[in-house]
C-alpha positions as CSV (number, residue, x, y, z in Angstrom):
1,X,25.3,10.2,-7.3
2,X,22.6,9.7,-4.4
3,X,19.3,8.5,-4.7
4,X,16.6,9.1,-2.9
5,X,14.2,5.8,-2.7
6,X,11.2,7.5,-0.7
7,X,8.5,5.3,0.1
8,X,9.9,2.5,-1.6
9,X,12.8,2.0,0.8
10,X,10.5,2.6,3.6
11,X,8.0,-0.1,2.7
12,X,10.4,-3.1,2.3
13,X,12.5,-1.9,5.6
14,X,9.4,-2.7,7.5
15,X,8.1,-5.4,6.3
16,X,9.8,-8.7,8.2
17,X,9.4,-11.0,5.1
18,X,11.3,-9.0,2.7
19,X,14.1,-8.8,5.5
20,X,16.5,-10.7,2.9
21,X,15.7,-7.9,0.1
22,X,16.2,-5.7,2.7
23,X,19.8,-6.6,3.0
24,X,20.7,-7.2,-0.7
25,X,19.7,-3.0,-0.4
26,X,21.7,-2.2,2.1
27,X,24.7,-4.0,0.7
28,X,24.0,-2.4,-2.8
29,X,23.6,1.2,-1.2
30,X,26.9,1.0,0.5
31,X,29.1,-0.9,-1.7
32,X,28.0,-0.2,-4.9
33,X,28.8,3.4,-4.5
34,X,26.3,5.1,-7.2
35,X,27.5,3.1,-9.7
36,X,24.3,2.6,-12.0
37,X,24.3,-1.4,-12.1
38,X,23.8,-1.0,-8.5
39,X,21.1,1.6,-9.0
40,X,19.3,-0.5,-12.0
41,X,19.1,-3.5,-9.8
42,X,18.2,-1.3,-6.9
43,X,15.3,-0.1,-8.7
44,X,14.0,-3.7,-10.2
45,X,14.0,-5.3,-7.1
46,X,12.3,-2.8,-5.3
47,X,9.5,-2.8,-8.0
48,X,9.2,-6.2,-8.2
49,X,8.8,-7.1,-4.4
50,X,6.7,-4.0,-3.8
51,X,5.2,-5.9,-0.5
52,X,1.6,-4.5,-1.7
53,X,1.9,-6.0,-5.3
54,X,2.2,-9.5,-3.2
55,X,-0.3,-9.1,-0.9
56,X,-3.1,-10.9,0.1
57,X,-5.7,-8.7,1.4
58,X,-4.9,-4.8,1.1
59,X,-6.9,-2.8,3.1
60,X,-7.2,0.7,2.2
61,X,-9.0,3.7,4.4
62,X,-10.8,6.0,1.7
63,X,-11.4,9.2,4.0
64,X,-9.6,12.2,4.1
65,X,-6.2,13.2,5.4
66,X,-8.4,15.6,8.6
67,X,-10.2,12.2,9.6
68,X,-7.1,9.7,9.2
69,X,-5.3,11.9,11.5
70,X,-7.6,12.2,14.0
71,X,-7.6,8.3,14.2
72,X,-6.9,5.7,11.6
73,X,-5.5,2.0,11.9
74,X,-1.7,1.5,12.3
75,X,-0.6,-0.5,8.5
76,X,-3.3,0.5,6.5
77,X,-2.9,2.5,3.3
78,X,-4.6,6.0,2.5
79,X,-6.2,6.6,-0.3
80,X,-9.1,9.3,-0.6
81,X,-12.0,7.7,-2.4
82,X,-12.0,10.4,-5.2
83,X,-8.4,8.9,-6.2
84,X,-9.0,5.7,-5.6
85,X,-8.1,4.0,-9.0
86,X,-4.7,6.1,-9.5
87,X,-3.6,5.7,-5.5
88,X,-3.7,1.8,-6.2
89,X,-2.4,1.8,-9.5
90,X,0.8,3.9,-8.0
91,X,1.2,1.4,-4.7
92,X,1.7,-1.7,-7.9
93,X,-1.8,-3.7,-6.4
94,X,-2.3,-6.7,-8.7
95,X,-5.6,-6.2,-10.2
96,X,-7.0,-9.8,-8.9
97,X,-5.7,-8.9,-5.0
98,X,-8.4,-8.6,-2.6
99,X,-8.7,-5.0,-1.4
100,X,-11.0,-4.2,1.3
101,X,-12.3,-0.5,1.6
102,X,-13.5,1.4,4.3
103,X,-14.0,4.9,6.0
104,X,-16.5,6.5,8.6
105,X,-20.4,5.2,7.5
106,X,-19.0,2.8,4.0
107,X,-20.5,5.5,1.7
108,X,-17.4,6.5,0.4
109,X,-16.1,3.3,0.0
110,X,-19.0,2.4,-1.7
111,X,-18.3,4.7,-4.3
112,X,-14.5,3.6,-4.5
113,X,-15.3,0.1,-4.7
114,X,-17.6,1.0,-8.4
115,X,-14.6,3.1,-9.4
116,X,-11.9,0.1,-8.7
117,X,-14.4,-2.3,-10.2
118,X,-14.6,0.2,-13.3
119,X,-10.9,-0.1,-13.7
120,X,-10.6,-4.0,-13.9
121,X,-10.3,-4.7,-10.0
122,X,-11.9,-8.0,-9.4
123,X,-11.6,-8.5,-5.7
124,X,-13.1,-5.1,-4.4
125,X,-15.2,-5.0,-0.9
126,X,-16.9,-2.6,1.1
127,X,-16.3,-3.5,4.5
128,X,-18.5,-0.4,5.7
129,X,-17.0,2.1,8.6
130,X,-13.9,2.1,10.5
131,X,-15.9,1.2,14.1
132,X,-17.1,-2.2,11.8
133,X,-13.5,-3.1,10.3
134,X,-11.6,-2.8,14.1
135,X,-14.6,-5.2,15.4
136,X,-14.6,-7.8,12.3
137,X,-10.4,-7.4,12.5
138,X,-10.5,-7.9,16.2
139,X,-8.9,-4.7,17.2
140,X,-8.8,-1.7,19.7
141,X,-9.4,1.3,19.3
């Protein structure tokens, strides 16, 4: 029986501290043979060391799919400001995690960071447009 792990799978192969969980997968995948212990414990760990349920500082782009495609900064997460609060519940965020918000002016972000504060975030911020987050972050365009 195959299963498909999605984003899941994807999130912990690229992130270099979960390398070791990373490998307790791959074992599991090829040498449990869809036996469901293997899928159970499959499943846990990847819930539980969800890289963004761990994280420090999560910095989420609230503007739309058209405008993250035209540019957008490599790592950060997606999330339109009109689904803000479901978009971080799904991704696991700890509700006392700092999450920093931002998109083209910081008016949409504005309005995400009420509706994450709303829903029992306590470490919200508006860190204003995407020109004002590469400066402060100390990247290039």
């Amino acid at each position: 029986m195959a299963i498909n792990w999605g984003l899941k799978w994807l999130i912990i192969a690229e992130n270099d501290h979960l390398k070791g969980v990373y490998s307790l997968f791959k074992f599991i995948k090829y040498n449990m043979h869809g036996k469901i212990f293997g899928q159970l414990l499959l499943l846990l760990v990847a819930v539980n060391f969800s890289p963004l349920s761990f994280a420090d500082i999560i910095w989420i782009d609230v503007r739309s799919q058209v405008e993250y495609d035209i540019d957008h900064i490599v790592g950060d997460v997606r999330i339109t400001h009109d689904n803000i609060v479901q978009g971080v519940s799904d991704i696991l965020v700890d509700k006392n995690t700092d999450i920093y918000l931002y998109c083209r002016s910081g008016r949409r972000a504005g309005i995400a960071m009420l509706a994450l504060k709303e829903a029992g975030y306590t470490q919200v911020s508006n860190k204003g447009g995407i020109i004002d987050v590469r400066k402060a972050r100390g990247l290039n365009e």
